[in-house]
C-alpha positions as CSV (number, residue, x, y, z in Angstrom):
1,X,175.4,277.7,26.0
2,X,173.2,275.2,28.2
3,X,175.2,273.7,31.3
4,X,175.7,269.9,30.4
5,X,175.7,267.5,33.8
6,X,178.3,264.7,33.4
7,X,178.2,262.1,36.3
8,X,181.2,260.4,36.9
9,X,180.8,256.4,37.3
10,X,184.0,256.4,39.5
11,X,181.6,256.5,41.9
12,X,179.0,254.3,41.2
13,X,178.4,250.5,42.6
14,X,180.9,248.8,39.7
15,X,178.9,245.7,40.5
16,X,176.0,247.1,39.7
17,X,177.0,249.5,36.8
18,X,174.7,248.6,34.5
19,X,171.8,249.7,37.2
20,X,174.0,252.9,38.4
21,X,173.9,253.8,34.8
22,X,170.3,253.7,34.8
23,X,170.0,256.1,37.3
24,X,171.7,259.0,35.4
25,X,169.3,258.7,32.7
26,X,168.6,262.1,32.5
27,X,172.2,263.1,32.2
28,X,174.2,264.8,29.5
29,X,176.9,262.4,29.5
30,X,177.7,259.8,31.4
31,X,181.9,260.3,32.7
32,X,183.8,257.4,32.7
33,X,187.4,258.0,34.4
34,X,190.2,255.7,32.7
35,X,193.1,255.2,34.9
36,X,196.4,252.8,34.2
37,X,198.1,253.1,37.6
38,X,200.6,254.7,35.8
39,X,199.9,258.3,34.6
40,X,197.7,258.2,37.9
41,X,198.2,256.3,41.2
42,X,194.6,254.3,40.3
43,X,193.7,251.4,38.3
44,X,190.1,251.5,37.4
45,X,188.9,250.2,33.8
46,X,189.7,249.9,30.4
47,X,189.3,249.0,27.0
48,X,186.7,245.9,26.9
49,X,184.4,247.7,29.7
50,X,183.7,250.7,28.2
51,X,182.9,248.5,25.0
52,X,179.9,246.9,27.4
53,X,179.3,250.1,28.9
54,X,178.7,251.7,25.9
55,X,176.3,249.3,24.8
56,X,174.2,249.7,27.7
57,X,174.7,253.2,28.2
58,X,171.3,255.2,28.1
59,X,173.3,258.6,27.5
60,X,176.7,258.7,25.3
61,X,180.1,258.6,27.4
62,X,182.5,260.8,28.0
63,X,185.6,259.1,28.5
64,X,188.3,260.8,30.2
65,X,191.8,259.0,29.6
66,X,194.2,259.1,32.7
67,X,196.7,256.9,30.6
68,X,200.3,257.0,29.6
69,X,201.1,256.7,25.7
70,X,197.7,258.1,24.9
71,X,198.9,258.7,21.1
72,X,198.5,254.9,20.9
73,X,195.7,254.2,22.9
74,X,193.1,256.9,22.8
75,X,191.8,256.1,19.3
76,X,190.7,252.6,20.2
77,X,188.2,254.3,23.3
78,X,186.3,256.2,20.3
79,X,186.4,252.8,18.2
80,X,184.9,251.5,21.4
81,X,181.5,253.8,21.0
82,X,182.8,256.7,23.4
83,X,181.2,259.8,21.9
84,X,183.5,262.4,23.6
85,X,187.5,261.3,24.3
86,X,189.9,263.2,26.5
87,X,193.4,262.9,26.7
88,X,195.5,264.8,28.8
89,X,198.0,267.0,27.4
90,X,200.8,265.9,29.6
91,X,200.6,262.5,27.9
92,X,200.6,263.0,24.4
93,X,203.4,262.8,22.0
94,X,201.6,264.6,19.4
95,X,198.2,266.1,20.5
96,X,197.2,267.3,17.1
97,X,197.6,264.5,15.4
98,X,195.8,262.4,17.8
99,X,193.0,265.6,18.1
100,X,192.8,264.5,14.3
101,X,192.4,260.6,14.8
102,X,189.9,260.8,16.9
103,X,187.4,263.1,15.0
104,X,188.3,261.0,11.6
105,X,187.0,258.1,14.3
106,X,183.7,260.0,15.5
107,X,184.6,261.1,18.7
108,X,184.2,264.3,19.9
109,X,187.8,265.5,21.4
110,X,188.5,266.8,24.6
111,X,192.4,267.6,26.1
112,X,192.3,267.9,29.9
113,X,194.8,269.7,31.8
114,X,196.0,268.8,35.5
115,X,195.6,271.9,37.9
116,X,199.2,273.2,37.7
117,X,199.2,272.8,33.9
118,X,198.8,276.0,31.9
119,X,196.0,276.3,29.6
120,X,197.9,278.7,27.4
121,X,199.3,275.9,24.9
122,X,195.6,274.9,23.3
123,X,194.8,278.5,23.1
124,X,196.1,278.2,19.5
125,X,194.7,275.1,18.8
126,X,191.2,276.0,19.3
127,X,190.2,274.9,16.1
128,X,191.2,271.1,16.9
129,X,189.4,270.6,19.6
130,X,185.9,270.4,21.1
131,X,186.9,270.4,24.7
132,X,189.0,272.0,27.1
133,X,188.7,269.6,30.3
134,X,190.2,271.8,33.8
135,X,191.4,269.4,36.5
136,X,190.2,271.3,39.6
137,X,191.5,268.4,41.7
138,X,195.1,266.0,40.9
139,X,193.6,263.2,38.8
140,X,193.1,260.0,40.4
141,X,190.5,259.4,42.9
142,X,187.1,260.8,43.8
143,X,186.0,263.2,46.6
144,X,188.7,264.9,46.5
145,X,188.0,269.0,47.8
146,X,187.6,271.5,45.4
147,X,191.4,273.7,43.9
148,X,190.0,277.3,43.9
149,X,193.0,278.1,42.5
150,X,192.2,276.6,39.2
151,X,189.2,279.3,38.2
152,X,191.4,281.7,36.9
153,X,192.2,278.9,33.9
154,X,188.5,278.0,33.5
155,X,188.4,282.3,32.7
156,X,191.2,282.3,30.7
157,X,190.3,279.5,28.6
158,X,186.8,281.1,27.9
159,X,187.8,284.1,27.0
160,X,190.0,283.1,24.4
161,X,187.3,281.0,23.1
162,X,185.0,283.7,23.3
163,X,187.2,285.9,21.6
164,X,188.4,283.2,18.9
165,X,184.5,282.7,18.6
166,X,185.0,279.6,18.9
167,X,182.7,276.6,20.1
168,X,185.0,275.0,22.2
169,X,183.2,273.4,25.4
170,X,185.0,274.1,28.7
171,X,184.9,270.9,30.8
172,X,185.3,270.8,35.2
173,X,186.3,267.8,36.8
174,X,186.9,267.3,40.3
175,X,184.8,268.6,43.8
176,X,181.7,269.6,41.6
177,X,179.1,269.9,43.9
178,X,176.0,272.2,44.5
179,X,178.3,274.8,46.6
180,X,181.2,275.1,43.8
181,X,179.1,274.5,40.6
182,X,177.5,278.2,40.6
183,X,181.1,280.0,40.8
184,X,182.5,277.3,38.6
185,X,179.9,278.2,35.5
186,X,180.4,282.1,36.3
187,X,184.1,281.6,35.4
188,X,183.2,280.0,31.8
189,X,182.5,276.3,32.8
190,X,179.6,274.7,30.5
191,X,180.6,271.4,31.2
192,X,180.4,269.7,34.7
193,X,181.7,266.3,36.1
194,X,180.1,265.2,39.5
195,X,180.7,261.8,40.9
196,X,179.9,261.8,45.2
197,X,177.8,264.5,44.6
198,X,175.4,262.8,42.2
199,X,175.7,259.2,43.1
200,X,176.2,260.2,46.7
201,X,172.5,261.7,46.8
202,X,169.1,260.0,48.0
203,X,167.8,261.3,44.6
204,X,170.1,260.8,41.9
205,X,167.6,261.9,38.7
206,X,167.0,265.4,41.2
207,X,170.3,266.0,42.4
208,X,171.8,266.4,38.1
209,X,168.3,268.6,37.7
210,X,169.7,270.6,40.4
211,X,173.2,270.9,39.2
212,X,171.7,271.7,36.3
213,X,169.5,274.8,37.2
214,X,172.2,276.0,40.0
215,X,174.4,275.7,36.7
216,X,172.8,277.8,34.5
217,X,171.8,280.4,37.3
């Protein structure tokens, strides 16, 4: 399974988000972190800028919902032109039948997990879902350092994919960088959100062929 790079725009210039798109170009996806000051102690963006970003976008978007009282609200991201919608476990109601809306609206479906969330509950549900998403730092804010603690999930949750052959993708998220990314993929990772690491480079376009290649060994 190739190793797919998706930057996180938390940490691009949001004044200049059109042009910090841009620069990801030759990304997979292009991570846009959803956060309601409520489910997480951030605000960053909702509903009517992902509609622009979308439209501007050169790669599809992954958006990844930090949000309370995501049965209500995550259909409207994929009716917004999000390819790929995550909601976290924790914050659903009903995370089947919200799995459910969101394929009948297009989107692919992803359920992330904070770090001391087990992974064992979707193991069952395999079939309704196209994404596993591993919190490997507490949602929130950028930069944060690497939870080693959290590879033993990211092994657990491919193996019972593996095993299930299923096609599940298994999604990172937080303190991706060029040191962590290679032990990260060994543990079953395919999926991998980098935000300071990407933007914070000299050479944007290099630093996700990097991630890439360090990715896939």
């Amino acid at each position: 399974m190739p190793a797919l790079i998706n930057p996180s725009i938390l940490s691009a210039d949001f004044a200049n988000l059109e042009r910090d798109l841009a620069r990801i170009a030759n990304a997979d996806y292009a991570h846009v972190d959803v956060m309601d000051n409520h489910f997480v102690p951030n605000l960053t963006i909702g509903l009517p800028v992902v509609r622009r970003i979308a439209e501007v976008s050169p790669v599809p978007l992954d958006a990844h919902l930090m949000i309370e009282d995501a049965d209500r609200w995550a259909p409207q991201y994929a009716e917004a032109g999000a390819a790929s919608v995550t909601f976290h476990l924790e914050a659903a109601q009903a995370p089947v039948r919200l799995a459910r809306e969101l394929r009948a609206g297009g989107a692919r479906v992803g359920v992330a997990l904070r770090p001391a969330t087990p992974v064992e509950p979707l193991l069952d549900l395999l079939d309704e879902i196209d994404m596993i998403l591993v919190m490997t730092v507490e949602p929130g804010f950028g930069g944060q350092s690497f939870i080693e603690g959290t590879l033993p999930k990211v092994r657990r949750a491919r193996a019972a994919i593996d095993a299930a052959g299923a096609e599940t993708w298994v999604q990172v998220d937080g303190g991706v960088a060029r040191g962590t990314i290679g032990r990260i993929a060994q543990a079953g990772a395919n999926v991998f959100v980098a935000g300071s690491a990407v933007y914070g480079a000299d050479d944007v376009a290099a630093e996700i062929t990097a991630l890439r290649e360090l990715a896939e060994g």
